[in-house]
C-alpha positions as CSV (number, residue, x, y, z in Angstrom):
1,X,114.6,206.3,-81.2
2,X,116.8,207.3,-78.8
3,X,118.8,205.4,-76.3
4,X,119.2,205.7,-73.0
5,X,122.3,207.4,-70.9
6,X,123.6,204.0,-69.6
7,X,122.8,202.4,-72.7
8,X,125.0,205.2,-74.5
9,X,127.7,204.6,-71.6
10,X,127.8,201.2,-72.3
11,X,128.4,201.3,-76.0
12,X,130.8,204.0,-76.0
13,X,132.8,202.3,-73.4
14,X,133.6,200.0,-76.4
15,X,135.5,202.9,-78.5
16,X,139.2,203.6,-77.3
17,X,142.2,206.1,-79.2
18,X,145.6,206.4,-78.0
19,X,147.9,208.3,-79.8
20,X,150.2,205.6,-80.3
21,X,147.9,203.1,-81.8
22,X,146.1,203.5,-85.4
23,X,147.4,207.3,-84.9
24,X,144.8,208.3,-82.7
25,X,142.0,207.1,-84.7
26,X,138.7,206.5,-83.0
27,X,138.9,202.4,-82.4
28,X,136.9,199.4,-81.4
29,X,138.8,198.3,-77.9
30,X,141.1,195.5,-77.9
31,X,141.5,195.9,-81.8
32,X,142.9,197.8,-84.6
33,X,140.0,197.8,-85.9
34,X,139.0,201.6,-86.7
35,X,135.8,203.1,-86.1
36,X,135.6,204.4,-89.7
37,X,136.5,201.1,-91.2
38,X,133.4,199.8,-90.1
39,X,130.8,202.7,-90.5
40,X,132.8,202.5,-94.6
41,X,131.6,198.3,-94.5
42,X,128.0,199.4,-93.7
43,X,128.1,202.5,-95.8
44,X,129.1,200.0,-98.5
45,X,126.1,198.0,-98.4
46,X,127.9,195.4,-96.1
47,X,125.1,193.5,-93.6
48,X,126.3,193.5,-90.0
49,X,126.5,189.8,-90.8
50,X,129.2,190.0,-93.3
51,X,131.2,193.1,-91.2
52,X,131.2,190.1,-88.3
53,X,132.5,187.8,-91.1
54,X,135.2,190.3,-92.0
55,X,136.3,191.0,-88.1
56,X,135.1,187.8,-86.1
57,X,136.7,189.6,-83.1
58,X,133.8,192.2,-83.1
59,X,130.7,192.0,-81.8
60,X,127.0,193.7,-82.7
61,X,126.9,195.7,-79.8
62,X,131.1,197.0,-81.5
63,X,129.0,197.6,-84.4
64,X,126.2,199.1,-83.0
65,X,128.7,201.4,-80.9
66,X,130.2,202.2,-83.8
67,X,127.2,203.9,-85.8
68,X,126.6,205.4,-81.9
69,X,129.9,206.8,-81.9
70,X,129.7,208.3,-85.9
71,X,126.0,209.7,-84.7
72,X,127.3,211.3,-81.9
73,X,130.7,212.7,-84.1
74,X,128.7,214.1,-86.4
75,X,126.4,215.8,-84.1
76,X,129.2,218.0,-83.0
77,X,131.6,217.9,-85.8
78,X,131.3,220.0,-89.6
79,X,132.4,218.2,-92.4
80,X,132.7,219.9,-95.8
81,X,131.0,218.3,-98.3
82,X,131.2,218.8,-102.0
83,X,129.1,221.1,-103.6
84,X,126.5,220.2,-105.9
């Protein structure tokens, strides 16, 4: 399914870095709350009910633009991976 360019807008609008905070790392805005931190909770078999447990600051649609944002990084971005 894929989401439309306003949609896309909107949820990105929710990621911020700055150089000075978390060192740069992609973030949710208004937190220190990284980007990878999350997509690592889901990875880990957390629900997106027990991530909003864990950070009651975020929201779904932070969560949601979070998988957006890791979709979108690793459309554009090689990652070495070991070798089987």
């Amino acid at each position: 399914m894929k989401l439309g360019a306003k949609v896309r807008h909107e949820l990105l609008s929710r990621i911020s870095a700055h150089p000075d905070v978390l060192r740069g790392r992609p973030r949710l805005k208004g937190t220190r709350i990284a980007v990878h931190m999350v997509l690592e909770a889901l990875a880990s078999q957390m629900s997106i009910e027990e991530v909003l447990l864990q950070w009651p600051e975020l929201t779904r649609q932070d969560i949601q633009a979070a998988l957006l944002y890791g979709a979108r990084a690793t459309n554009y971005e090689w990652i070495a991976l070991h070798e089987e």
